[in-house]
mmCIF file of the protein (N, C-alpha, C, O) and its ligand, coordinates in Angstrom:
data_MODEL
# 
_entry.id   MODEL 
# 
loop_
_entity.id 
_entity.type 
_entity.pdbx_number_of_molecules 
1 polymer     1 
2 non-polymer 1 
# 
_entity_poly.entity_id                      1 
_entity_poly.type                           'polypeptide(L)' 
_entity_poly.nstd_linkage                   no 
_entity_poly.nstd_monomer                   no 
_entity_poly.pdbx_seq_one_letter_code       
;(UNK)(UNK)(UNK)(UNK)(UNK)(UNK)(UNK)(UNK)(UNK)(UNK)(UNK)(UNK)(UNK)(UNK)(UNK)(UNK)
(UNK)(UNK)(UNK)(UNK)(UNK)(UNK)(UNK)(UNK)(UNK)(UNK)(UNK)(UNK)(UNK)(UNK)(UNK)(UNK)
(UNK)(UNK)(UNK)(UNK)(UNK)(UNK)(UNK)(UNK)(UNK)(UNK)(UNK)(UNK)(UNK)(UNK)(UNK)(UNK)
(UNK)(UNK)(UNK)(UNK)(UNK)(UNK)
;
_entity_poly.pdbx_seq_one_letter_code_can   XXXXXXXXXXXXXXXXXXXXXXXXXXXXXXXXXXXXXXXXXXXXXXXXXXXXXX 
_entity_poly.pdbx_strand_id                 A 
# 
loop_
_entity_poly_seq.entity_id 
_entity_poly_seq.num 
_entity_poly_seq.mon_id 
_entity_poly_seq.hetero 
1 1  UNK n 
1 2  UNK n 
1 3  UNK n 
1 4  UNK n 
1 5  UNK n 
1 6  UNK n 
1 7  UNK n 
1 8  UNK n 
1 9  UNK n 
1 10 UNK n 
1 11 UNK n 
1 12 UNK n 
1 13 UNK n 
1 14 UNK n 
1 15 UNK n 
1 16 UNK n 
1 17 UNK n 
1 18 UNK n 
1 19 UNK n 
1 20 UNK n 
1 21 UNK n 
1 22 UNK n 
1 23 UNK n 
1 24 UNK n 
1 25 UNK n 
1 26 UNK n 
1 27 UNK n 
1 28 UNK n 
1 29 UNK n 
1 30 UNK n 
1 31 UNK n 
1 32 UNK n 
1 33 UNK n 
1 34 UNK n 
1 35 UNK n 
1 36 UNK n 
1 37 UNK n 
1 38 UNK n 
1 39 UNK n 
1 40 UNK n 
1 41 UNK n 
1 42 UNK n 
1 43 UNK n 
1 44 UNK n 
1 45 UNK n 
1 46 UNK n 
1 47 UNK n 
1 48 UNK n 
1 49 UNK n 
1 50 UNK n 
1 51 UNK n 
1 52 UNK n 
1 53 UNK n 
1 54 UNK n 
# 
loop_
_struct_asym.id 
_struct_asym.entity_id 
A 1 
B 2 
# 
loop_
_chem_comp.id 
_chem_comp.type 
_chem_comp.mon_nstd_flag 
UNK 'L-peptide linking' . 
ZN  non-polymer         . 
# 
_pdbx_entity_nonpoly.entity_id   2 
_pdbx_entity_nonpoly.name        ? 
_pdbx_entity_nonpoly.comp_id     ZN 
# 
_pdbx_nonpoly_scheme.asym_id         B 
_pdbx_nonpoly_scheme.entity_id       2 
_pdbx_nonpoly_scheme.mon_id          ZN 
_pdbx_nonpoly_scheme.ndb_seq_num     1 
_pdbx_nonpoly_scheme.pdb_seq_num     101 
_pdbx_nonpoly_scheme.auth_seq_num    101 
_pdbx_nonpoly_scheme.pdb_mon_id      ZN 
_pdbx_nonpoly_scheme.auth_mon_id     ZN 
_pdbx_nonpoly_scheme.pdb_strand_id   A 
_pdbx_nonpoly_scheme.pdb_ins_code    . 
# 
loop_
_atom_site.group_PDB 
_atom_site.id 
_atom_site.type_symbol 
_atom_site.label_atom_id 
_atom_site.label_alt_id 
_atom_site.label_comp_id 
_atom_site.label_asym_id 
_atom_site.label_entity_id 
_atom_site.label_seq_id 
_atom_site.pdbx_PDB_ins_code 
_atom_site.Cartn_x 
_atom_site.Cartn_y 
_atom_site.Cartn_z 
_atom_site.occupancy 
_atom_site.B_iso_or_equiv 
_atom_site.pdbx_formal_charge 
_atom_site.auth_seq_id 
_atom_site.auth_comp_id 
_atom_site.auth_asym_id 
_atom_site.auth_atom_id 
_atom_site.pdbx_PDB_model_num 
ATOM   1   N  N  . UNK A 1 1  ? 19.691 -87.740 85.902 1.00 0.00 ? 1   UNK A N  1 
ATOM   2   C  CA . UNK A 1 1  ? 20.399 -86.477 85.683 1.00 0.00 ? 1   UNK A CA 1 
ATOM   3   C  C  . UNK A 1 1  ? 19.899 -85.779 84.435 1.00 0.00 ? 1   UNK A C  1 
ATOM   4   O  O  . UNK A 1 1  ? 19.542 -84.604 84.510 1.00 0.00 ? 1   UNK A O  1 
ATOM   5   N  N  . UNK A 1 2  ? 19.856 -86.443 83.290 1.00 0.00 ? 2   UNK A N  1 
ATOM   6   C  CA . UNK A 1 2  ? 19.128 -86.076 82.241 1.00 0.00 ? 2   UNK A CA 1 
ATOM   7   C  C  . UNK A 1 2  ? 17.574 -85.492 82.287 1.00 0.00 ? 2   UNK A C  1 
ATOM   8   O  O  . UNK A 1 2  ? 17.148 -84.584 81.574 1.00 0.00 ? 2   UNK A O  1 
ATOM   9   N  N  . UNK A 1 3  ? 16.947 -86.108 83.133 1.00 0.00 ? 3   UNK A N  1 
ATOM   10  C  CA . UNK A 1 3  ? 15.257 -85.724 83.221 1.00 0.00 ? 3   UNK A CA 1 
ATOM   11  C  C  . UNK A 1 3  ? 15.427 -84.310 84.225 1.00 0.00 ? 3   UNK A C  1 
ATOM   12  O  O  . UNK A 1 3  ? 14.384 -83.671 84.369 1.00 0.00 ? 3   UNK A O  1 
ATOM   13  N  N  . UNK A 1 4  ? 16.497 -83.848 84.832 1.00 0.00 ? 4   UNK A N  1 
ATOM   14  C  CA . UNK A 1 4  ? 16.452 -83.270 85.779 1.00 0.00 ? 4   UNK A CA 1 
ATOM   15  C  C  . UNK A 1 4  ? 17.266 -81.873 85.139 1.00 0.00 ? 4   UNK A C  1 
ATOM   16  O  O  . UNK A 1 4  ? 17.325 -80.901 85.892 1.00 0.00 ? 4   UNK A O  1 
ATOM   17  N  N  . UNK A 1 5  ? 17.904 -81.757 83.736 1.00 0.00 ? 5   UNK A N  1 
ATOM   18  C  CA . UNK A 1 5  ? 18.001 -80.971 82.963 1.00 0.00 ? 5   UNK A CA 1 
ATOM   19  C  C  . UNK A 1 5  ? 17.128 -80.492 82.083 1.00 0.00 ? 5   UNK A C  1 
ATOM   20  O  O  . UNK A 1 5  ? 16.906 -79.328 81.750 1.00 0.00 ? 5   UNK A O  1 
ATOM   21  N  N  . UNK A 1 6  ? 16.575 -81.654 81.678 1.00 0.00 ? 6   UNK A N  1 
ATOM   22  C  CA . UNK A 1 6  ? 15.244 -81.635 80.832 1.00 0.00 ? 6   UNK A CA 1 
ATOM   23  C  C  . UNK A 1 6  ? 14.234 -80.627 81.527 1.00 0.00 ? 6   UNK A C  1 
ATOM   24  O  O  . UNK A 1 6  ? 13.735 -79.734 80.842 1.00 0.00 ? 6   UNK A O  1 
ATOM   25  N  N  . UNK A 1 7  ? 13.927 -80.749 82.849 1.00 0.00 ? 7   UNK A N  1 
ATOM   26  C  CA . UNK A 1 7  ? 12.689 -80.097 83.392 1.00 0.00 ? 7   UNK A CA 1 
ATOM   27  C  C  . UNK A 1 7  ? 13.227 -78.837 83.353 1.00 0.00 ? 7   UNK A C  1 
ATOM   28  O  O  . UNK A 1 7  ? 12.344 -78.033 83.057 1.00 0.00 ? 7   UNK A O  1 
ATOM   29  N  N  . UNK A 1 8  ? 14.460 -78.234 83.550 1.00 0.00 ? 8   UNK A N  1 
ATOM   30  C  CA . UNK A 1 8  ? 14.865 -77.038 83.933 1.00 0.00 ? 8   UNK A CA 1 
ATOM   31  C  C  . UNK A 1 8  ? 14.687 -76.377 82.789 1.00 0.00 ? 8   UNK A C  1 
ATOM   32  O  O  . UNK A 1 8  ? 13.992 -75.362 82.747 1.00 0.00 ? 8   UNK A O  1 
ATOM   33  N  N  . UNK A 1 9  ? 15.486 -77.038 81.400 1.00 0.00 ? 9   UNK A N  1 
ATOM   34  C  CA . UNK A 1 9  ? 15.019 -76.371 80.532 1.00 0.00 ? 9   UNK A CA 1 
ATOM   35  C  C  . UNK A 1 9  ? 13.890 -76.080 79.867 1.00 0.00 ? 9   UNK A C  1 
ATOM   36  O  O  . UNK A 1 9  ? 13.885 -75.242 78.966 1.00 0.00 ? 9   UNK A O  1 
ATOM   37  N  N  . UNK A 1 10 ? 12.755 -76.779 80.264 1.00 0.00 ? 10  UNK A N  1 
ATOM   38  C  CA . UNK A 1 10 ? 10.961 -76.560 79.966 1.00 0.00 ? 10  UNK A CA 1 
ATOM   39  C  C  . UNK A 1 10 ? 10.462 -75.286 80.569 1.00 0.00 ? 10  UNK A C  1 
ATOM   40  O  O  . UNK A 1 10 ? 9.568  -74.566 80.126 1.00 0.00 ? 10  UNK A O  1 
ATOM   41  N  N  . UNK A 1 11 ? 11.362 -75.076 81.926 1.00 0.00 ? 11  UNK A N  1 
ATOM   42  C  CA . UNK A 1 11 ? 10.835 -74.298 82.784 1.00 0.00 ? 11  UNK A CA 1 
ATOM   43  C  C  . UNK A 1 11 ? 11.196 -72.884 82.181 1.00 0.00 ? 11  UNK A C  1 
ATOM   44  O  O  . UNK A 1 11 ? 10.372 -71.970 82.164 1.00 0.00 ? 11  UNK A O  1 
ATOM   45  N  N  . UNK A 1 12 ? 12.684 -72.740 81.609 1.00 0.00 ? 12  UNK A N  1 
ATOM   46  C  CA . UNK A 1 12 ? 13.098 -71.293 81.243 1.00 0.00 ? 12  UNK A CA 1 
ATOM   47  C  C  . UNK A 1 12 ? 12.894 -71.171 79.307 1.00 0.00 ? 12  UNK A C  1 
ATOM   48  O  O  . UNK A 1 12 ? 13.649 -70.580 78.534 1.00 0.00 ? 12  UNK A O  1 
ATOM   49  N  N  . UNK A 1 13 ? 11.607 -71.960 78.967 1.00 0.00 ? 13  UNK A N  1 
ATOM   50  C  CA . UNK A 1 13 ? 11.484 -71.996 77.784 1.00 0.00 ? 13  UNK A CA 1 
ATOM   51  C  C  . UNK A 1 13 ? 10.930 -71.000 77.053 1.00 0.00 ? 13  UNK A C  1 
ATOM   52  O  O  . UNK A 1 13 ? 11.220 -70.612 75.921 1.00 0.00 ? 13  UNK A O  1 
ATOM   53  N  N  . UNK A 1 14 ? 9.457  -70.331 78.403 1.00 0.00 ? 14  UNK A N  1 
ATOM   54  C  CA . UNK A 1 14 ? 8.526  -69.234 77.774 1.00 0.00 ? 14  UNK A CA 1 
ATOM   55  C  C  . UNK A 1 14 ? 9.430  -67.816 78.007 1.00 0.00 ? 14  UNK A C  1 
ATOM   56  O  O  . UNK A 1 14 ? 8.983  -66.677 77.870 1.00 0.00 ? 14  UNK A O  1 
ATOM   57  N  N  . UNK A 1 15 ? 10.698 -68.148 78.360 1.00 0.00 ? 15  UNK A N  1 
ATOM   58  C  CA . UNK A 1 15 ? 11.331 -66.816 78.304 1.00 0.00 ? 15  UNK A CA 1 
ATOM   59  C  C  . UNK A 1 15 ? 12.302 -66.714 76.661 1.00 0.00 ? 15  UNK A C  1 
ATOM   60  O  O  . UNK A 1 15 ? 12.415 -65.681 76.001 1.00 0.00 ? 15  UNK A O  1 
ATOM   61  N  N  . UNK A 1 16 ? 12.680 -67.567 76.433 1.00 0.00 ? 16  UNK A N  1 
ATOM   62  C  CA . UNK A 1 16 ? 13.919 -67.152 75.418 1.00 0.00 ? 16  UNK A CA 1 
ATOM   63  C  C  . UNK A 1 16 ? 14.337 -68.821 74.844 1.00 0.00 ? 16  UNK A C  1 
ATOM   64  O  O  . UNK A 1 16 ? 14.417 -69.921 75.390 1.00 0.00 ? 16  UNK A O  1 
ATOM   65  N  N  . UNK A 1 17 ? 14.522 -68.343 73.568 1.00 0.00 ? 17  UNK A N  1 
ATOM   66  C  CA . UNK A 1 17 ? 15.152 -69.265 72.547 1.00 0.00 ? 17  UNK A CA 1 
ATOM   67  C  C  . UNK A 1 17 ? 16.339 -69.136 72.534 1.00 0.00 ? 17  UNK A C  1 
ATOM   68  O  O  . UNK A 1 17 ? 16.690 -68.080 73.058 1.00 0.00 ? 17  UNK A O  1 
ATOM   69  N  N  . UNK A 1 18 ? 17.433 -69.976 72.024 1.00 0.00 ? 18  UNK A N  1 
ATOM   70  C  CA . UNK A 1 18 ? 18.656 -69.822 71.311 1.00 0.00 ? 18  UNK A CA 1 
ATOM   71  C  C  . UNK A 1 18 ? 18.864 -70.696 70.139 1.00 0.00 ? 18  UNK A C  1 
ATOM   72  O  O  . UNK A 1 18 ? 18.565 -71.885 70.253 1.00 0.00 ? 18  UNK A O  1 
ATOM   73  N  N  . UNK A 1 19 ? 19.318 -70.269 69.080 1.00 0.00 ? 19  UNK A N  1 
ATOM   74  C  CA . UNK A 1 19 ? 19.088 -70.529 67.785 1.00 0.00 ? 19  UNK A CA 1 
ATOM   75  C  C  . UNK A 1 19 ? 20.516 -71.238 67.706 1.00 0.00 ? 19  UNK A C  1 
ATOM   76  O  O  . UNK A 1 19 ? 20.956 -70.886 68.801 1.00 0.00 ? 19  UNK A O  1 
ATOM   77  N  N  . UNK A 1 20 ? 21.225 -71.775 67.304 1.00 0.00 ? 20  UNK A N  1 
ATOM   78  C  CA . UNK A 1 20 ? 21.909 -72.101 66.364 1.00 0.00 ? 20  UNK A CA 1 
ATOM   79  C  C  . UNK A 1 20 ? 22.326 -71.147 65.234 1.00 0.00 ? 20  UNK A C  1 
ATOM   80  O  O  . UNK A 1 20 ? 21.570 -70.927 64.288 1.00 0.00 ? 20  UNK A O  1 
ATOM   81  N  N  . UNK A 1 21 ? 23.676 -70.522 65.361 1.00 0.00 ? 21  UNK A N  1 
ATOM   82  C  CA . UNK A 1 21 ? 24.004 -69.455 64.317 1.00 0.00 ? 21  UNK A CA 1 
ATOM   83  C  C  . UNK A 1 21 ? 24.784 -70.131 63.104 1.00 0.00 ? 21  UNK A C  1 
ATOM   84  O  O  . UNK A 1 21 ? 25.130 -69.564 62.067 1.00 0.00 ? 21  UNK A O  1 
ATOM   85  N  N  . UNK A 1 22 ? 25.004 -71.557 63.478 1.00 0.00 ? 22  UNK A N  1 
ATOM   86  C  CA . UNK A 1 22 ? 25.536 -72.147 62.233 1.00 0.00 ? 22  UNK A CA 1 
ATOM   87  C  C  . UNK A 1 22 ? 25.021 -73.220 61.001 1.00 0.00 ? 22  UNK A C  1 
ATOM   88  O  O  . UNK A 1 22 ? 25.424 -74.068 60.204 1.00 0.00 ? 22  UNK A O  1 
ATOM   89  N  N  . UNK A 1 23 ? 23.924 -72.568 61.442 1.00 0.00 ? 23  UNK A N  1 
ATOM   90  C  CA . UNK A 1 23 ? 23.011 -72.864 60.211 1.00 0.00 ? 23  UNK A CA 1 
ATOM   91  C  C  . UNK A 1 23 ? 21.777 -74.002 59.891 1.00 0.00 ? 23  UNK A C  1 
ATOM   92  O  O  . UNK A 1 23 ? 20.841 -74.046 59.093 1.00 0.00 ? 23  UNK A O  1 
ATOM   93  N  N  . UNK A 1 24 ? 22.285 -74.863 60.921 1.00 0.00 ? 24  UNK A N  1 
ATOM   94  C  CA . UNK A 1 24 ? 21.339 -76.154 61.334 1.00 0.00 ? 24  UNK A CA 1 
ATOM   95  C  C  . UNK A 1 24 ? 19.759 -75.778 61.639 1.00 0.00 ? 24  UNK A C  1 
ATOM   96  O  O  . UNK A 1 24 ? 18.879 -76.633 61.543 1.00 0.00 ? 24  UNK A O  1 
ATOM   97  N  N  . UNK A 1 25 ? 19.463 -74.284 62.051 1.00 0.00 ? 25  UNK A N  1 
ATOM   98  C  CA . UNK A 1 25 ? 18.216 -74.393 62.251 1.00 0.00 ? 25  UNK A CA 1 
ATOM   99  C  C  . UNK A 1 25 ? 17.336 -75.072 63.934 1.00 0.00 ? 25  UNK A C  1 
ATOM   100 O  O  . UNK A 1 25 ? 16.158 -75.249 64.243 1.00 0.00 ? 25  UNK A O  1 
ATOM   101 N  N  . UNK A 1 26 ? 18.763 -75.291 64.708 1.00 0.00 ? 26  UNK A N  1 
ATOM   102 C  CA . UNK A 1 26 ? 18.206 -76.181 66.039 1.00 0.00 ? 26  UNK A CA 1 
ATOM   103 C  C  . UNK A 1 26 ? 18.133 -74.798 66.925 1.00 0.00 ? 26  UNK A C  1 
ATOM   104 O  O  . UNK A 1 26 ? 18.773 -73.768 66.712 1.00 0.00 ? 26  UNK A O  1 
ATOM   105 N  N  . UNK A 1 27 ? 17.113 -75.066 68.054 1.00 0.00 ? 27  UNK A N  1 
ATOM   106 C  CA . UNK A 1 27 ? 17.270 -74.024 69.031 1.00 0.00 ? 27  UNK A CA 1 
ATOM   107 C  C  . UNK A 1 27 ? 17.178 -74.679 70.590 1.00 0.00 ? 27  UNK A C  1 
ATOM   108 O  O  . UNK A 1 27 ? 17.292 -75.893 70.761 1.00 0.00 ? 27  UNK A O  1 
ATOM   109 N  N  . UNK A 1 28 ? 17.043 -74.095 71.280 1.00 0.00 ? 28  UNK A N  1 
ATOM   110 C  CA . UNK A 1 28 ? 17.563 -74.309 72.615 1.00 0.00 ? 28  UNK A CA 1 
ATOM   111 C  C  . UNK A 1 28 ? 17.036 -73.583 73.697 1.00 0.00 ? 28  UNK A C  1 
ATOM   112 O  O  . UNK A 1 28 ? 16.637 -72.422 73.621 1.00 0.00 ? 28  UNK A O  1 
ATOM   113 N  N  . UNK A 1 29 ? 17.042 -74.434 74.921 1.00 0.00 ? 29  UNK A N  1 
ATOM   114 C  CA . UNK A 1 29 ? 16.166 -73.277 75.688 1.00 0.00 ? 29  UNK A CA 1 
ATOM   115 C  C  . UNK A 1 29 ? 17.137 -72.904 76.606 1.00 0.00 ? 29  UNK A C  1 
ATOM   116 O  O  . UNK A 1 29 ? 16.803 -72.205 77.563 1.00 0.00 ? 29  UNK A O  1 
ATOM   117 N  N  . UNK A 1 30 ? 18.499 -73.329 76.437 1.00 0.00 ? 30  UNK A N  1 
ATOM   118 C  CA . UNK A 1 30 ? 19.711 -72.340 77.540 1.00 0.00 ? 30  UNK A CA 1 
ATOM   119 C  C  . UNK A 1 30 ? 20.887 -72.033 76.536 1.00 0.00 ? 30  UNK A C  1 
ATOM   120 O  O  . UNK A 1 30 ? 21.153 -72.560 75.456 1.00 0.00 ? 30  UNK A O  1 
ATOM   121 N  N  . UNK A 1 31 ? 21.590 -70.882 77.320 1.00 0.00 ? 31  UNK A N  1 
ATOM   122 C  CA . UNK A 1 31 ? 22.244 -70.524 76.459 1.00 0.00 ? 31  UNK A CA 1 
ATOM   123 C  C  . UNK A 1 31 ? 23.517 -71.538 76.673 1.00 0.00 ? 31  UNK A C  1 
ATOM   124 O  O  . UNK A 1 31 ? 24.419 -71.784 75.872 1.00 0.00 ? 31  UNK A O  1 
ATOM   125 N  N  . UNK A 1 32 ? 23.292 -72.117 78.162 1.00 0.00 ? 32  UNK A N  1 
ATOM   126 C  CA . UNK A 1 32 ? 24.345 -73.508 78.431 1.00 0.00 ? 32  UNK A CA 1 
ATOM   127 C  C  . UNK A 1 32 ? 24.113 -74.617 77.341 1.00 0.00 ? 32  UNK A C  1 
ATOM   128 O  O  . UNK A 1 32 ? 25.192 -75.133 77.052 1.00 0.00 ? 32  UNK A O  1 
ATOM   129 N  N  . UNK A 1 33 ? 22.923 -75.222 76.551 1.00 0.00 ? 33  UNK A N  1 
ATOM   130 C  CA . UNK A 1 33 ? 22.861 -76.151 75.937 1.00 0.00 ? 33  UNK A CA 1 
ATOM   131 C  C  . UNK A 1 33 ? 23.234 -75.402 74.336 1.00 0.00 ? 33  UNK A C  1 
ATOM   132 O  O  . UNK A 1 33 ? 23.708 -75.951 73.341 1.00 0.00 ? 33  UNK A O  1 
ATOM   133 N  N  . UNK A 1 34 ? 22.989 -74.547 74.453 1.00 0.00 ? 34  UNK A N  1 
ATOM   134 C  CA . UNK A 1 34 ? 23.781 -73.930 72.604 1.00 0.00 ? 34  UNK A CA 1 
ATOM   135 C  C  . UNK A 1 34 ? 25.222 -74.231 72.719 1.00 0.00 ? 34  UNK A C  1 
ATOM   136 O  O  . UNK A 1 34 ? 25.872 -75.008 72.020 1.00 0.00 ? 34  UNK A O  1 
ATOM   137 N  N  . UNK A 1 35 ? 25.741 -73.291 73.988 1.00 0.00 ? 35  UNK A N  1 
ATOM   138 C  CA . UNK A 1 35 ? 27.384 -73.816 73.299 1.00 0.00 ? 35  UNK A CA 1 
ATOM   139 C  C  . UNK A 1 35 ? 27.610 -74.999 73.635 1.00 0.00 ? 35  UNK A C  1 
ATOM   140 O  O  . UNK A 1 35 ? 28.745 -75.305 73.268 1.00 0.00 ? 35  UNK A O  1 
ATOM   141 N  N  . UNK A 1 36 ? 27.027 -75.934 74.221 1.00 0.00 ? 36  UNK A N  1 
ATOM   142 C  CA . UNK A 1 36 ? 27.311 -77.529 74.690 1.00 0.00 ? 36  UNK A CA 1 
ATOM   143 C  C  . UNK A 1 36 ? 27.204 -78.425 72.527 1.00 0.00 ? 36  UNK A C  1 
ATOM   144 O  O  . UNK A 1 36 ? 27.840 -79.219 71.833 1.00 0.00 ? 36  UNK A O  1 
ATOM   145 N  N  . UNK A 1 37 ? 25.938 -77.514 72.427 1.00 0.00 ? 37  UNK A N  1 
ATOM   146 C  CA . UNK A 1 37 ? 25.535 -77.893 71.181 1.00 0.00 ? 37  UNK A CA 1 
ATOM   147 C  C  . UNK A 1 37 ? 26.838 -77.947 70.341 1.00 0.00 ? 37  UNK A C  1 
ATOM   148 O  O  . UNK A 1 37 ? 27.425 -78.928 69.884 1.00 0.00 ? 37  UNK A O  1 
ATOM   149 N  N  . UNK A 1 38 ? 27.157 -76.506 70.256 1.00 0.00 ? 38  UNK A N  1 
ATOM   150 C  CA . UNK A 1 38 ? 28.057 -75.890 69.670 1.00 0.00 ? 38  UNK A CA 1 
ATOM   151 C  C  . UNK A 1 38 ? 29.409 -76.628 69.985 1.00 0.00 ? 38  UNK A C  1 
ATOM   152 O  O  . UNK A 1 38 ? 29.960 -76.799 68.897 1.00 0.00 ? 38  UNK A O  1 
ATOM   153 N  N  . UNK A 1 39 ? 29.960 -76.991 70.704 1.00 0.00 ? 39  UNK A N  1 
ATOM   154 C  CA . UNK A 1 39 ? 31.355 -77.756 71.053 1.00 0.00 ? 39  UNK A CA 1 
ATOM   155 C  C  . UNK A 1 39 ? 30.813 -79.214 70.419 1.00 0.00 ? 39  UNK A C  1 
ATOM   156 O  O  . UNK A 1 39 ? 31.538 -79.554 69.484 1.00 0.00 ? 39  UNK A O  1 
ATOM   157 N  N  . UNK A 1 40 ? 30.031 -79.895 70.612 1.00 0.00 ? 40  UNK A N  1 
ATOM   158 C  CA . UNK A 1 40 ? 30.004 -81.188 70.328 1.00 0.00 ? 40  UNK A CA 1 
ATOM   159 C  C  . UNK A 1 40 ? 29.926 -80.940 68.947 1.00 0.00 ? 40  UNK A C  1 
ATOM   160 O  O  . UNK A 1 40 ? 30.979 -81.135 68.340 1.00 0.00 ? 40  UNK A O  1 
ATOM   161 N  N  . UNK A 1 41 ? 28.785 -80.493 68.169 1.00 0.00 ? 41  UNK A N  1 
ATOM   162 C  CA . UNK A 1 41 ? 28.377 -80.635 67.112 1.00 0.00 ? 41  UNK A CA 1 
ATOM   163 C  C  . UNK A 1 41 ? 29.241 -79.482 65.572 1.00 0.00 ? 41  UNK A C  1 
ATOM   164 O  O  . UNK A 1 41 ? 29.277 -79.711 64.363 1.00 0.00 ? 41  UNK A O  1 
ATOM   165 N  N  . UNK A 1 42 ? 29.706 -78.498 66.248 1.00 0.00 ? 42  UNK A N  1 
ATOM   166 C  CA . UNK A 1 42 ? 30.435 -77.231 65.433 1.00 0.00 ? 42  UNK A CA 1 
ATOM   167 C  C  . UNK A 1 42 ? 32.119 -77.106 65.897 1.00 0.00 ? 42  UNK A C  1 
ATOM   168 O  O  . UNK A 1 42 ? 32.716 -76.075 66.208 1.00 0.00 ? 42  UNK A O  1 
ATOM   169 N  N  . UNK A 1 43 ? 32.668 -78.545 65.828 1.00 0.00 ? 43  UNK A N  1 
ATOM   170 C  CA . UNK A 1 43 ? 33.693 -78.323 66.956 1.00 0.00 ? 43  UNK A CA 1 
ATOM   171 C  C  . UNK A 1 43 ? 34.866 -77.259 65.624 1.00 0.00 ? 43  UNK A C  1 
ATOM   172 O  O  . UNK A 1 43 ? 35.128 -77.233 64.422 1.00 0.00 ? 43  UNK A O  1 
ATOM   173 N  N  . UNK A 1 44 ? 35.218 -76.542 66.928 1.00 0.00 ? 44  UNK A N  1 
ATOM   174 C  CA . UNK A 1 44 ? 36.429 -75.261 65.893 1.00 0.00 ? 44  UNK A CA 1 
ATOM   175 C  C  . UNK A 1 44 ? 35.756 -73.863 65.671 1.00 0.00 ? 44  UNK A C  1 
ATOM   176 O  O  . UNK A 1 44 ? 36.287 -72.753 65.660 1.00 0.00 ? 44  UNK A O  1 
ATOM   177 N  N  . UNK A 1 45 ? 34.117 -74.303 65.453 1.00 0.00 ? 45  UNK A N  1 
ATOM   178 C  CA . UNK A 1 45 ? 33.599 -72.626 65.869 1.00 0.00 ? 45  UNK A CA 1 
ATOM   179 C  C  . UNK A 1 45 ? 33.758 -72.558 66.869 1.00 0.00 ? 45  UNK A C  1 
ATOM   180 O  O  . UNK A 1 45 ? 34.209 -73.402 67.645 1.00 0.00 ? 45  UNK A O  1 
ATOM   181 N  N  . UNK A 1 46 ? 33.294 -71.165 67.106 1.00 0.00 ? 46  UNK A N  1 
ATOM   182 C  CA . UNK A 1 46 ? 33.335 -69.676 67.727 1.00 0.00 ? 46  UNK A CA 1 
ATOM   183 C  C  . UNK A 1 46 ? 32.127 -70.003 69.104 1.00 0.00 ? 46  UNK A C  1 
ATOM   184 O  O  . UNK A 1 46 ? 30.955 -69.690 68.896 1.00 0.00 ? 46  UNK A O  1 
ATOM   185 N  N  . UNK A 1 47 ? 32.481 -70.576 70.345 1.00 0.00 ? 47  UNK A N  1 
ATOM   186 C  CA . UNK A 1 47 ? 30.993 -70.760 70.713 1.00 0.00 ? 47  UNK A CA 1 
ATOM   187 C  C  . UNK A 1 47 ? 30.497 -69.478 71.449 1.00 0.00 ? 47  UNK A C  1 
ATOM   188 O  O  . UNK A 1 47 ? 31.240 -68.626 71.935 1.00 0.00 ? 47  UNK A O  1 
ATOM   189 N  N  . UNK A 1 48 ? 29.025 -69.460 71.464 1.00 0.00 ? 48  UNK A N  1 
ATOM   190 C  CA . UNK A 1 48 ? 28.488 -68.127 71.431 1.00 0.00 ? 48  UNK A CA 1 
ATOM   191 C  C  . UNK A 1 48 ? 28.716 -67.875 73.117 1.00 0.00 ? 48  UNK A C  1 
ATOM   192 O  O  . UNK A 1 48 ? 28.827 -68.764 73.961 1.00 0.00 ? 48  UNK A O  1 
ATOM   193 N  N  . UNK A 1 49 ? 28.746 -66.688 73.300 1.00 0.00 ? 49  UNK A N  1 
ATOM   194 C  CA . UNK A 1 49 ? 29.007 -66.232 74.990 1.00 0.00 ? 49  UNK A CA 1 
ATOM   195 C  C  . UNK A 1 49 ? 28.062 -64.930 75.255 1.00 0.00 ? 49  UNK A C  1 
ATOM   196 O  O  . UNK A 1 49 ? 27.990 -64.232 76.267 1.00 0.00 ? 49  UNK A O  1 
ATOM   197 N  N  . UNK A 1 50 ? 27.462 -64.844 74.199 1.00 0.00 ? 50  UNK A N  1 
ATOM   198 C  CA . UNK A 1 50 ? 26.406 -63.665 74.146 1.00 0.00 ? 50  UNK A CA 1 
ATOM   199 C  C  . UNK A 1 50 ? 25.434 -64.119 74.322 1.00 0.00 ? 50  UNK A C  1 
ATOM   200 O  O  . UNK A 1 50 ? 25.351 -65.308 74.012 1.00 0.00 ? 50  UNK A O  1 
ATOM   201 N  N  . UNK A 1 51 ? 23.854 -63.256 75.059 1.00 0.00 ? 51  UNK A N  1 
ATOM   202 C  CA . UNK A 1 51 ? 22.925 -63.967 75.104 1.00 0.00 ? 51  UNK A CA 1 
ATOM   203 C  C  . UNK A 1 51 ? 21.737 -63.008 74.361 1.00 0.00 ? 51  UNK A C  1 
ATOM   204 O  O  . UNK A 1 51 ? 20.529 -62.853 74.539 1.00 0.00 ? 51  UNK A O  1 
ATOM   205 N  N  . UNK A 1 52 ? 22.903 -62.367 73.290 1.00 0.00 ? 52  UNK A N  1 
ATOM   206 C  CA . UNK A 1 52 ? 22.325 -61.402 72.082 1.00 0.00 ? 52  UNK A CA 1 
ATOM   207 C  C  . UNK A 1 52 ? 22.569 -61.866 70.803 1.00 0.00 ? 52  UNK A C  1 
ATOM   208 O  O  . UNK A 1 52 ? 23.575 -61.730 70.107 1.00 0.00 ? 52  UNK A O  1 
ATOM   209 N  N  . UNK A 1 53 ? 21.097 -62.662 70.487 1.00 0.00 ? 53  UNK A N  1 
ATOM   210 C  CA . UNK A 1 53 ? 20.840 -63.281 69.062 1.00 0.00 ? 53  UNK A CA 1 
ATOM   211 C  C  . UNK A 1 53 ? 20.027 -63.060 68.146 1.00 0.00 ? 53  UNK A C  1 
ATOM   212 O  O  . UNK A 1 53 ? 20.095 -63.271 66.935 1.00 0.00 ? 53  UNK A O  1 
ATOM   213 N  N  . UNK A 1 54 ? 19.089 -62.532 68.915 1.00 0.00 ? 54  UNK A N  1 
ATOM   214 C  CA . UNK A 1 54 ? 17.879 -62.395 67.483 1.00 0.00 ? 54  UNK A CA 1 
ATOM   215 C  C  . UNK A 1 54 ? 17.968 -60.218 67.666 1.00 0.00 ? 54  UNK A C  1 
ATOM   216 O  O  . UNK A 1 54 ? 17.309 -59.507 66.908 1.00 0.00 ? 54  UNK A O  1 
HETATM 217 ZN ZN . ZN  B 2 .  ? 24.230 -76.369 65.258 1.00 0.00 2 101 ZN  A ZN 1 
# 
């Protein structure tokens, strides 16, 4: 299940980043794995629902 997320996100990589707005510096190649990021790792922020960042 993991390798089978993994590939998807390789695939939508040469389109778009997502950064991390809380400061860590990590980015992401869905905007599903930022706020996944974001709940596990920033729990109590704001998770992002925009796919307007840079
Ligand atoms: Zn973060």
């Amino acid at each position: 299940m993991i390798a089978v997320v993994a590939l998807k996100g390789i695939a939508g990589a040469a389109t778009a980043t997502y950064t991390c707005p809380y400061g860590d510096g990590l980015t992401f190649t869905s905007l599903a794995k930022l706020q996944e990021h974001v709940q596990t790792e920033h729990p109590g922020e704001k998770v992002p629902v925009s796919l307007k960042w840079s």
